[in-house]
MINUNU-58104 format. One line per field, with one value per residue (C-alpha): chain; z, y, x; residue in three letters. Coordinates in Angstrom, 1 decimal. Each point is the difference from the previous one (the first is absolute). Example, Ala and Ser with C-alpha at 12.3 -4.5 7.8 and 13.67 -1.06 7.14 Angstrom:
// MINUNU-58104
chain <- A;A
Z <- 7.8;-0.7
Y <- -4.5;3.4
X <- 12.3;1.4
res <- ALA;SER
This chain:
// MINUNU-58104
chain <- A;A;A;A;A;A;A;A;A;A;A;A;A;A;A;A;A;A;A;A;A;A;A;A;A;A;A;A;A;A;A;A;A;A;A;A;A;A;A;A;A;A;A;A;A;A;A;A;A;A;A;A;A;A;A;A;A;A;A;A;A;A;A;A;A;A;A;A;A;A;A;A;A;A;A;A;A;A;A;A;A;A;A;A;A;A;A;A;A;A;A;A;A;A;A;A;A;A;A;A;A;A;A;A;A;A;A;A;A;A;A;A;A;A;A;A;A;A;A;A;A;A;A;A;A;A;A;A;A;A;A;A;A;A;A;A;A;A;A;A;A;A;A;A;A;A;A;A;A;A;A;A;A;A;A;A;A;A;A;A;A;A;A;A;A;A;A;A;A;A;A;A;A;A;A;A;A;A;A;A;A;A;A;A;A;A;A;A;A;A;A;A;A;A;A;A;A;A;A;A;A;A;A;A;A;A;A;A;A;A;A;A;A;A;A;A;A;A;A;A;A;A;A;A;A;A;A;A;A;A;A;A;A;A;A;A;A;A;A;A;A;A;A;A;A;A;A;A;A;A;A;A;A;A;A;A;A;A;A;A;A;A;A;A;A;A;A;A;A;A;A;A;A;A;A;A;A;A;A;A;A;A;A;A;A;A;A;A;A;A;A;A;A;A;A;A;A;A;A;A;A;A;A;A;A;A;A;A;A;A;A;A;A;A;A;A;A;A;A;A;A;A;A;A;A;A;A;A;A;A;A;A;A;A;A;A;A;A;A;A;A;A;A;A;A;A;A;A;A;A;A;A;A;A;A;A;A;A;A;A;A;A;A;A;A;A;A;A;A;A;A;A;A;A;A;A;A;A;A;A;A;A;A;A;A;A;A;A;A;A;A;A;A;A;A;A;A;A;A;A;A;A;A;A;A;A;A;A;A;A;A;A;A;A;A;A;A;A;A;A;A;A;A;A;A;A;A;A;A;A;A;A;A;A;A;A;A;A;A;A;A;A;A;A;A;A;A;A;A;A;A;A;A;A;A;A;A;A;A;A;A;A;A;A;A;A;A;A;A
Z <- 0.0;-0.6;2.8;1.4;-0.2;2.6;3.7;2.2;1.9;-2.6;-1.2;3.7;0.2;-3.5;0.2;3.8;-0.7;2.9;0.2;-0.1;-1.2;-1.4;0.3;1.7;-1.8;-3.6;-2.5;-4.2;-3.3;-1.0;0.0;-2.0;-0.4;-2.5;1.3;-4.2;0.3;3.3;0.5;2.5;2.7;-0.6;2.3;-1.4;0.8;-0.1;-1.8;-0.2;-3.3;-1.3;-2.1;1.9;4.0;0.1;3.5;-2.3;-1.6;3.8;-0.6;-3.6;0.7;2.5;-2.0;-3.0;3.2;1.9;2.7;1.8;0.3;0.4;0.5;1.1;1.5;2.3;-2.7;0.7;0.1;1.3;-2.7;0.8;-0.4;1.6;0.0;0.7;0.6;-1.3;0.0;-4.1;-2.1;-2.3;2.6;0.8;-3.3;-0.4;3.6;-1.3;-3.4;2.4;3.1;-3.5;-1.4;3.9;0.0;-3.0;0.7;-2.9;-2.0;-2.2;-0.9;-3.1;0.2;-2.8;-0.5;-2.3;-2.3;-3.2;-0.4;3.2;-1.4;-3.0;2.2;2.3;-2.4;-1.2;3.1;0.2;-3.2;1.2;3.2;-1.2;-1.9;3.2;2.8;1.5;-0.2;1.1;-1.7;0.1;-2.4;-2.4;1.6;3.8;1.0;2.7;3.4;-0.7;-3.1;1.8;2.7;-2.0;-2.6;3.5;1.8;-2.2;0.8;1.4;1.0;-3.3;-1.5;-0.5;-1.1;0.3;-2.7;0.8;-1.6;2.1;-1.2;2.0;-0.7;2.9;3.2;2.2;-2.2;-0.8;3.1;1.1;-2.9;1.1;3.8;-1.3;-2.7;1.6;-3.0;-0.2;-3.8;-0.7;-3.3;-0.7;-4.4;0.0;1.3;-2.6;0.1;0.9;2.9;0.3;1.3;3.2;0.3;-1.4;-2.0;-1.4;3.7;1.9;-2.3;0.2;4.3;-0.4;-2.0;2.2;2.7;-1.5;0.6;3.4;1.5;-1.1;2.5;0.6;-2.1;-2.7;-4.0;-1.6;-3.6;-1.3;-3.6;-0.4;-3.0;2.3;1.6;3.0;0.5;0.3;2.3;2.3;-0.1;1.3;3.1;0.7;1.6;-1.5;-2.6;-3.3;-3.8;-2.4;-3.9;-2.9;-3.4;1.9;0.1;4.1;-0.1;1.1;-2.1;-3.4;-3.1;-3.4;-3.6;0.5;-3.9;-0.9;-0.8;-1.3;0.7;1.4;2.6;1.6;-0.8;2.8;1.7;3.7;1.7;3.5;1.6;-2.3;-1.4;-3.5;-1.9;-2.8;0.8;-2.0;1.8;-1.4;1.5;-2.6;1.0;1.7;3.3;-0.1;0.1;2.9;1.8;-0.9;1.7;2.9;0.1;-0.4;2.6;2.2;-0.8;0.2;3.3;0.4;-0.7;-3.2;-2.7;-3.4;-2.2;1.5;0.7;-4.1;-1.1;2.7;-1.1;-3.8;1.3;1.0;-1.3;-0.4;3.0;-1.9;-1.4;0.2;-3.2;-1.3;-3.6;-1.6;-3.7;-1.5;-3.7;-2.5;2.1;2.1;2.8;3.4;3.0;3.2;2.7;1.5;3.7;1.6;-1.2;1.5;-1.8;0.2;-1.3;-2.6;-1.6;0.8;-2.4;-2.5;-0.6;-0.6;-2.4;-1.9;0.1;-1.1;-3.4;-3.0;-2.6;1.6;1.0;3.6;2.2;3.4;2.0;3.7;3.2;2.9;2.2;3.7;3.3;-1.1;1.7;-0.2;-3.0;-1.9;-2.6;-0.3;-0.3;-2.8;-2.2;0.4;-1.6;-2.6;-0.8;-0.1;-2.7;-2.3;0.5;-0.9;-2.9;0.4;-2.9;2.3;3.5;1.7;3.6;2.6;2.8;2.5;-1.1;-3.6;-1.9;2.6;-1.9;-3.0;-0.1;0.9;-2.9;-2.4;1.5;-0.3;-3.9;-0.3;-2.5;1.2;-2.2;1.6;3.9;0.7;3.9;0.4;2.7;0.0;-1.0;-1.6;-2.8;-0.1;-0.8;-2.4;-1.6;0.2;-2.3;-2.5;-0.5;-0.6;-2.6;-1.7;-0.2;2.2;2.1;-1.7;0.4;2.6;1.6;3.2;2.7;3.7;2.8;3.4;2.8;3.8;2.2;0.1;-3.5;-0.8;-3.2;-1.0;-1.1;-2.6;-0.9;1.0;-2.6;-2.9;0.5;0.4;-3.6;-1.6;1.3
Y <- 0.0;4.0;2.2;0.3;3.7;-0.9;-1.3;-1.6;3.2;2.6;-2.7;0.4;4.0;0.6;-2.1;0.0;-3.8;-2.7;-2.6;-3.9;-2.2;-0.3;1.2;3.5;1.1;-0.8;2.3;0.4;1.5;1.0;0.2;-2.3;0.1;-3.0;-3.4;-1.0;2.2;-0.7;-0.3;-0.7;2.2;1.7;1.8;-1.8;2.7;-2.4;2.1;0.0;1.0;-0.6;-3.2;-1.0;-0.7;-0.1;-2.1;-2.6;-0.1;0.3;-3.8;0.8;3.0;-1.9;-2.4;2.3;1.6;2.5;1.2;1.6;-0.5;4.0;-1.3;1.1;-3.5;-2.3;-3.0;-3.3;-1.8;2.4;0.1;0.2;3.4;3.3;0.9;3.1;0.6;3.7;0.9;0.8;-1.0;2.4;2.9;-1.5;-0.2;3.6;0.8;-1.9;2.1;3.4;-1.4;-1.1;3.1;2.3;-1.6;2.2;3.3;1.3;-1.5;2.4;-1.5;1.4;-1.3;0.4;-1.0;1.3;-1.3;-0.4;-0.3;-1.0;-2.8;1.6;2.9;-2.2;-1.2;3.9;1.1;-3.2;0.2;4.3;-1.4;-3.4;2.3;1.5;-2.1;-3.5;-1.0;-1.8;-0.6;-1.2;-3.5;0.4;1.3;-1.5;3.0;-1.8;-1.0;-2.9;1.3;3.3;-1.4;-2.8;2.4;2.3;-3.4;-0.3;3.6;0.1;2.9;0.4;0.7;3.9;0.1;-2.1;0.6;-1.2;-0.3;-0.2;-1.4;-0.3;-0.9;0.8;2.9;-0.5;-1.9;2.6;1.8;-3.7;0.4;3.3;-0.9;-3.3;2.1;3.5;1.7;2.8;1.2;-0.6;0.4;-0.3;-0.7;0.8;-0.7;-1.8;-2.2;-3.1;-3.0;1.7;-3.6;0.8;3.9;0.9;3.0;1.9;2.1;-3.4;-0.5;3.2;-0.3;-3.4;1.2;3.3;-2.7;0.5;3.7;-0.3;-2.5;1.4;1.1;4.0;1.0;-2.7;1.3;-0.3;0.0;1.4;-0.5;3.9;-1.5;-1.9;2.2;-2.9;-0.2;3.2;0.1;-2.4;1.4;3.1;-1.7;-0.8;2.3;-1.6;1.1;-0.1;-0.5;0.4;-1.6;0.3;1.4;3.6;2.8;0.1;-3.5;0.1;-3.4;1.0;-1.8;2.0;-0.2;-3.8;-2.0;-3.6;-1.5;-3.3;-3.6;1.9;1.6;3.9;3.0;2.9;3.3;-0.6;3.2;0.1;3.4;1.3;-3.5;-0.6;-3.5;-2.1;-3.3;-2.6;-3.1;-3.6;0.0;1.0;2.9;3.1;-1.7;-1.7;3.3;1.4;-3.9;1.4;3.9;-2.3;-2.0;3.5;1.4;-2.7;0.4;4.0;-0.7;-2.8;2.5;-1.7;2.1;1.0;-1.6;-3.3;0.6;0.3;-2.8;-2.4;1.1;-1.3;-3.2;-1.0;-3.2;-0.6;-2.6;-2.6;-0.3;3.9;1.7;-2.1;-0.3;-3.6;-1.4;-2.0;-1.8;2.4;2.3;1.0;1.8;-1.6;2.5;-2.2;2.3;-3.4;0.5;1.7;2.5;2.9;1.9;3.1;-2.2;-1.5;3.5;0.8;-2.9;0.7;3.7;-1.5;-2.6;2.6;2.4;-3.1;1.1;1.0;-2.5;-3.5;-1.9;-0.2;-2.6;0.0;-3.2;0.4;-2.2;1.1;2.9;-1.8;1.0;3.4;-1.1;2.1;1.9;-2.9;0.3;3.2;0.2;-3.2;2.1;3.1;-1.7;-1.5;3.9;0.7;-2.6;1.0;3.7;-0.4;-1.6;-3.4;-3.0;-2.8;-0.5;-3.6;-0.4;-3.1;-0.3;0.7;3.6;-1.0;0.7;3.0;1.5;-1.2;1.4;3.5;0.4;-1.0;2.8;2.1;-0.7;-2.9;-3.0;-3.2;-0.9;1.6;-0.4;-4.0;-1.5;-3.2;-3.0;-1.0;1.1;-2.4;1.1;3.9;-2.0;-2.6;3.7;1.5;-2.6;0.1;3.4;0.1;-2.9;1.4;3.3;2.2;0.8;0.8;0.9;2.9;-0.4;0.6;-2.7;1.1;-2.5;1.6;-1.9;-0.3;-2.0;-2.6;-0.2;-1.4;1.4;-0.8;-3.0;1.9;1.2;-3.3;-2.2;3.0;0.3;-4.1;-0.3;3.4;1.0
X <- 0.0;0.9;0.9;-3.4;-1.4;-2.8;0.4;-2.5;-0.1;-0.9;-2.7;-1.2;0.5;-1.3;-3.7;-0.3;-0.7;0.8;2.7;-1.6;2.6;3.4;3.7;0.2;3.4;-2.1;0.9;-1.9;1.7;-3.8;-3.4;-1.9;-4.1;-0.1;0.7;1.2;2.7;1.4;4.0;1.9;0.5;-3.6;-2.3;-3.9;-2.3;-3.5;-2.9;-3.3;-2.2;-3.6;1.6;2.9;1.5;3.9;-0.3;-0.9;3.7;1.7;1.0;1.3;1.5;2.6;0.8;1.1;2.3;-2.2;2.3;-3.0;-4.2;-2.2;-3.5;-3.1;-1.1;1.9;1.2;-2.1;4.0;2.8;2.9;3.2;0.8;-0.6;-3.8;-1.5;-3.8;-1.6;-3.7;0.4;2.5;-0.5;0.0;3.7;1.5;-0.8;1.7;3.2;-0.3;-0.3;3.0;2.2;-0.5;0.5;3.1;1.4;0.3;1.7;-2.9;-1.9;-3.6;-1.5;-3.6;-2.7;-3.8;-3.0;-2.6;1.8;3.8;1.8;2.2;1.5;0.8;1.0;2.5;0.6;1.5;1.7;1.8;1.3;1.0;1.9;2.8;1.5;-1.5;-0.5;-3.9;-2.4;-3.6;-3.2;0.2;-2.9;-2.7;0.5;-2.0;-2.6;0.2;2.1;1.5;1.7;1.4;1.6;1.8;1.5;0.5;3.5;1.2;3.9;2.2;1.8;-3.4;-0.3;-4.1;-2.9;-2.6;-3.3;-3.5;-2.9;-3.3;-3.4;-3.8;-1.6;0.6;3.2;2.3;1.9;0.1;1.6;2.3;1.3;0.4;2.0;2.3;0.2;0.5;2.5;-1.5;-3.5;-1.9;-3.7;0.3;-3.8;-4.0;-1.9;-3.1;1.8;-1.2;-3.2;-1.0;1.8;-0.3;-3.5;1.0;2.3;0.5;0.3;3.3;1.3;-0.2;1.8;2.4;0.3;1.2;3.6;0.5;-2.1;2.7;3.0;2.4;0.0;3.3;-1.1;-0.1;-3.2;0.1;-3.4;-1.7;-1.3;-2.3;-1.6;-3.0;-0.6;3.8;0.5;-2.9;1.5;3.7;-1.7;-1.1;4.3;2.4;2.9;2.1;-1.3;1.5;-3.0;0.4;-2.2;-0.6;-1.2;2.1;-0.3;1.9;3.5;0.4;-1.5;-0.1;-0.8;0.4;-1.4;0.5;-0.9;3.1;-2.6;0.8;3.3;-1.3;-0.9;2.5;-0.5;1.8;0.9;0.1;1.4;0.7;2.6;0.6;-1.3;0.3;-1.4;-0.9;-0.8;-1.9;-0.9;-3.4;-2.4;-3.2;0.1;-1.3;3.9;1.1;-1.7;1.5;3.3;-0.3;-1.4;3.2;1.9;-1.6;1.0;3.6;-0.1;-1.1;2.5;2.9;0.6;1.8;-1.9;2.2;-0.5;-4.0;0.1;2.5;-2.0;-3.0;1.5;1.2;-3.4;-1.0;-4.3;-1.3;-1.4;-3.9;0.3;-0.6;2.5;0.5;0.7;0.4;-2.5;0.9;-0.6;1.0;-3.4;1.1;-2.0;-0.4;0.9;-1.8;-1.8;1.5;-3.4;-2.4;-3.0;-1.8;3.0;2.6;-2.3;-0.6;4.1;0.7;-2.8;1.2;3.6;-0.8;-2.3;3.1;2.8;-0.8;-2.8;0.6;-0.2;-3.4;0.1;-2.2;-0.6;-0.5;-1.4;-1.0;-2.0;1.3;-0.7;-0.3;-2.2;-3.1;-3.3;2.0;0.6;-3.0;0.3;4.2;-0.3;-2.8;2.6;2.9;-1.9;-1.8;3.8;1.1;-2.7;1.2;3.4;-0.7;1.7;-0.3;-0.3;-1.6;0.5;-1.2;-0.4;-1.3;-3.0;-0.4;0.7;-3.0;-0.9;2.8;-0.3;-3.8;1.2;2.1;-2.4;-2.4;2.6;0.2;2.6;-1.3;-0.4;2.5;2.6;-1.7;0.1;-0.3;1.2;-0.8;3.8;3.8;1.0;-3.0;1.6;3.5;-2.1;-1.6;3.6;2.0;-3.3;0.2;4.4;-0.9;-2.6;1.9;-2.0;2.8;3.3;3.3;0.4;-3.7;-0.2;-1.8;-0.4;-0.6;-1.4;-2.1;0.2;2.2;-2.6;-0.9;3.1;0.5;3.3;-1.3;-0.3;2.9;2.2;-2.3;-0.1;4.0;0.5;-1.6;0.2;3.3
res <- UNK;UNK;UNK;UNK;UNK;UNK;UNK;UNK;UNK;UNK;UNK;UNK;UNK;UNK;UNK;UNK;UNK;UNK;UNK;UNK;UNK;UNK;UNK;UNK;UNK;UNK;UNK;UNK;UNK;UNK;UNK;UNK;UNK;UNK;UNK;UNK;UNK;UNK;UNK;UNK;UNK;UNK;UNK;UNK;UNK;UNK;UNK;UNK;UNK;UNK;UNK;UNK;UNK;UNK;UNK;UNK;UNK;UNK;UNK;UNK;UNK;UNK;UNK;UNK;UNK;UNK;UNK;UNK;UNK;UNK;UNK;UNK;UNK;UNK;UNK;UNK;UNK;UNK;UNK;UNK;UNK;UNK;UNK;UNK;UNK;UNK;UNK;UNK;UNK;UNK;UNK;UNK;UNK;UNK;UNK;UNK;UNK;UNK;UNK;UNK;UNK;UNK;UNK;UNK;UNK;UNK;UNK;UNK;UNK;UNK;UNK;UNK;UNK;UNK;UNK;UNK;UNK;UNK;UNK;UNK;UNK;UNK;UNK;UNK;UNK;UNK;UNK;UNK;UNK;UNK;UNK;UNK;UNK;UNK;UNK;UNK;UNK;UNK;UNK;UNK;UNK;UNK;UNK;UNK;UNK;UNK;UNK;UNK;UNK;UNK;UNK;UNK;UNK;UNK;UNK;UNK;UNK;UNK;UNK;UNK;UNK;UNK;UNK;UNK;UNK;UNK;UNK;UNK;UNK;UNK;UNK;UNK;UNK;UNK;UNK;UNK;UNK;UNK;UNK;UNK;UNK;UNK;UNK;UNK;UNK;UNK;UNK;UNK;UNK;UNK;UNK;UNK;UNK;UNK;UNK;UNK;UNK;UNK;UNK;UNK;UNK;UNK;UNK;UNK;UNK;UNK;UNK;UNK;UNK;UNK;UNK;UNK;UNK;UNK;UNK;UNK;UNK;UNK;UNK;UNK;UNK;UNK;UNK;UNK;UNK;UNK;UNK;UNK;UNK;UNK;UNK;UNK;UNK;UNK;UNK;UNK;UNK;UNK;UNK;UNK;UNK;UNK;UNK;UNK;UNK;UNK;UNK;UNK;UNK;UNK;UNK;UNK;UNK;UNK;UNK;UNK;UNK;UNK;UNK;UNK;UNK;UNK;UNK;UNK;UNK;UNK;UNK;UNK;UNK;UNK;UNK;UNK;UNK;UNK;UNK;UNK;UNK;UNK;UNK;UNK;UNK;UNK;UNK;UNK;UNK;UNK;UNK;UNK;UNK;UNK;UNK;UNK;UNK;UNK;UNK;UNK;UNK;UNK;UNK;UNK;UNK;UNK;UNK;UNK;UNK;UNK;UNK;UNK;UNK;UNK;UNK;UNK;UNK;UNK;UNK;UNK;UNK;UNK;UNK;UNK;UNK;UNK;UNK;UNK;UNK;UNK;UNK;UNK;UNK;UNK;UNK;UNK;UNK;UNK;UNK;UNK;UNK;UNK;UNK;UNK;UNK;UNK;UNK;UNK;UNK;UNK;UNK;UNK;UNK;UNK;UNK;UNK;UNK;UNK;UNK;UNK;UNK;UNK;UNK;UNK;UNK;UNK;UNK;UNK;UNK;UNK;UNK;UNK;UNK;UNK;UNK;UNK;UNK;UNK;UNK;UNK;UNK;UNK;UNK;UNK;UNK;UNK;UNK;UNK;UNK;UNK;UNK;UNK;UNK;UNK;UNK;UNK;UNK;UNK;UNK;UNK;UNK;UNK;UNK;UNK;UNK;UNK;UNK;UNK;UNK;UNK;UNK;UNK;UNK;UNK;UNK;UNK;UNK;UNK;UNK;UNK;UNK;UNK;UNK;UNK;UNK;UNK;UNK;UNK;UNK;UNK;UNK;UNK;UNK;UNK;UNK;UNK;UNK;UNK;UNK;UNK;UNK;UNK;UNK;UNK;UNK;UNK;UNK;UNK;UNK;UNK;UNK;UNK;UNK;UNK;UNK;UNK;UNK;UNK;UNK;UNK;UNK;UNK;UNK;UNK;UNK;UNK;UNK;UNK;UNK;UNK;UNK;UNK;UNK
């Protein structure tokens, strides 16, 4: 085993758990959730969820080399290593996330959340700070309860930043997430009609996500989208210091002059203080420019210089399934944005395919936008009013909400030609490869993929590039 970075003690001190069983001089290179991935030396933290119970795997967990049990119920056969008992595991893997992350005082935690956008500015800020400092990051989008505290968990001194993204669906989470991370630099990317499920409205999302400025330590940086009427409207509420970033002339991060670069991405001035810059990103749209003055703004307020805010901002890479472009044969171009969708990243990505270019067909395939509740009617028929405005050649949609959609945009004037629902994916793909055959799509088309978490979508996009690619 590694040098253990946890002792029996801080295990103790961190959860306020109680001792059962085991050595007392036990020490644990990690933290481990998932009994599959267990190595020796590990800390099993045994969770419960709605389809799973970790103290089902305490048995399994030893035997792949568990050095240590954290449980909520006393094991039916004592194992022979340490055990300690909490009243929520989950509660106590975020208190080892927050006593890992107290123990590094030179730490600065840059901390970000909002409706649209978190992980590719996530990965923004990431890619200014990696050129002159050692940092850590969120993997993916580890952004929940269990996520957050399992991308700090790894932090060590030599590490300069954390960067962390913080998700919720329902009030508190993100008031945990904060207490956990204690953010140094916080940013609020936007308040859009997103998990409306959880929060019932629009307001109900902008007070969760307000949990991120409330719990922010006093002489904390709060990095403030001026666009953004209901963040601005929270940032009001803070006495901390505040960096404000937008396309408005009262931002100190602004972004002008914004040009379509097409499948190459967004051109756009960066203006900070004095500082003046073109920047050229590979995310495509204009609401990939307002991620990147998010990211700036974090690194202004970071102390970061502007030469590197611009050449990190350049050396950004697109997250995968966000608006990114892939080759079909023939040369269609397929819009991967299949990570997650609401109805304001929905019209985001419409507006940029209907700016990529005004010679090339360009279809739009769509799944349900989840977790919306009471809105959900009304958001579908929105989107599809939206399609038919913009004038698009092909509209493909799946899923529960499918013909709600589809039925708007034929009232709003699209044929039923162009408008089709469909019971399953794997007909859109069927409907896809017909149409390249047959010559309906040709070379430098345009295809855009979009749908919710749930929906799965990149189905899709996996069978379409397996055979068409």
């Amino acid at each position: 085993m590694q040098n253990p970075i946890w002792t029996l003690s801080q295990v103790l001190l961190a959860t306020g758990g109680r001792f059962l069983a085991g050595r007392t001089e036990a020490g644990f290179r990690r933290v481990c959730t998932d009994s599959r991935a267990v190595e020796p030396g590990d800390l099993f933290v045994a969770l419960r969820g709605e389809t799973f119970d970790g103290h089902a795997y305490l048995a399994q967990a030893v035997e792949k080399g568990a050095a240590g049990l954290l449980v909520e119920t006393m094991p039916e056969k004592m194992p022979p290593v340490p055990v300690v008992l909490v009243a929520d595991t989950l509660r106590a893997l975020g208190d080892l996330a927050a006593y890992r992350r107290s123990l590094m005082p030179d730490l600065q935690v840059v901390a970000m959340t909002g409706s649209c956008g978190k992980t590719t500015v996530k990965e923004m800020i990431a890619a200014i700070l990696e050129r002159e400092y050692n940092v850590l990051k969120t993997k993916g989008n580890f952004n929940n309860l269990i996520g957050l505290p399992l991308s700090l968990l790894p932090v060590e001194l030599h590490h300069d930043f954390a960067v962390l993204e913080m998700g919720m669906n329902q009030p508190g989470e993100i008031a945990r997430l904060t207490e956990i991370a204690d953010p140094d630099i916080a940013c609020i990317t936007n308040v859009q009609d997103a998990h409306l499920a959880g929060l019932s409205d629009i307001n109900g999302v902008a007070r969760a996500k307000g949990e991120l400025f409330a719990g922010i330590k006093a002489w904390g940086k709060l990095v403030v989208n001026i666009d953004d009427k209901r963040v601005r409207g929270i940032a009001r509420r803070c006495s901390q210091k505040k960096i404000t970033f937008g396309r408005s002339p009262k931002a100190d991060i602004r972004g002008l002059r914004l040009r379509s670069l097409g499948e190459r991405g967004m051109a756009f001035t960066l203006k900070i203080g004095s500082n003046v810059g073109r920047v050229n990103i590979r995310g495509l749209g204009a609401h990939n420019v307002q991620n990147a003055l998010a990211a700036a703004g974090m690194a202004h307020a970071a102390g970061v210089k502007f030469k590197d805010i611009v050449a990190g901002l350049e050396s950004f890479a697109p997250f995968e399934k966000r608006l990114q472009v892939q080759k079909l044969s023939g040369g269609i171009r397929l819009v991967n944005d299949a990570y997650n969708a609401n109805p304001s990243s929905v019209l985001a990505a419409l507006d940029t395919l209907r700016q990529m270019d005004r010679t090339h067909k360009k279809v739009v395939i769509l799944g349900d936008m989840l977790e919306l509740g009471a809105q959900s009617v009304a958001s579908h028929q929105d989107i599809g009013k939206q399609v038919a405005r913009l004038g698009f050649d092909g509209l493909l949609v799946v899923g529960d909400f499918a013909e709600t959609l589809v039925s708007a945009a034929w009232k709003a004037g699209m044929s039923k030609k162009k408008a089709m629902f469909f019971a399953k994916k794997e007909q859109i793909t069927d409907w896809l490869r017909e149409s390249i055959d047959a010559g309906f799509l040709r070379p430098g088309d345009w295809v855009l993929v979009k749908g919710s978490r749930g929906m799965r979508m990149e189905t899709i996009t996996h069978d379409l590039l397996e055979k068409q690619g």
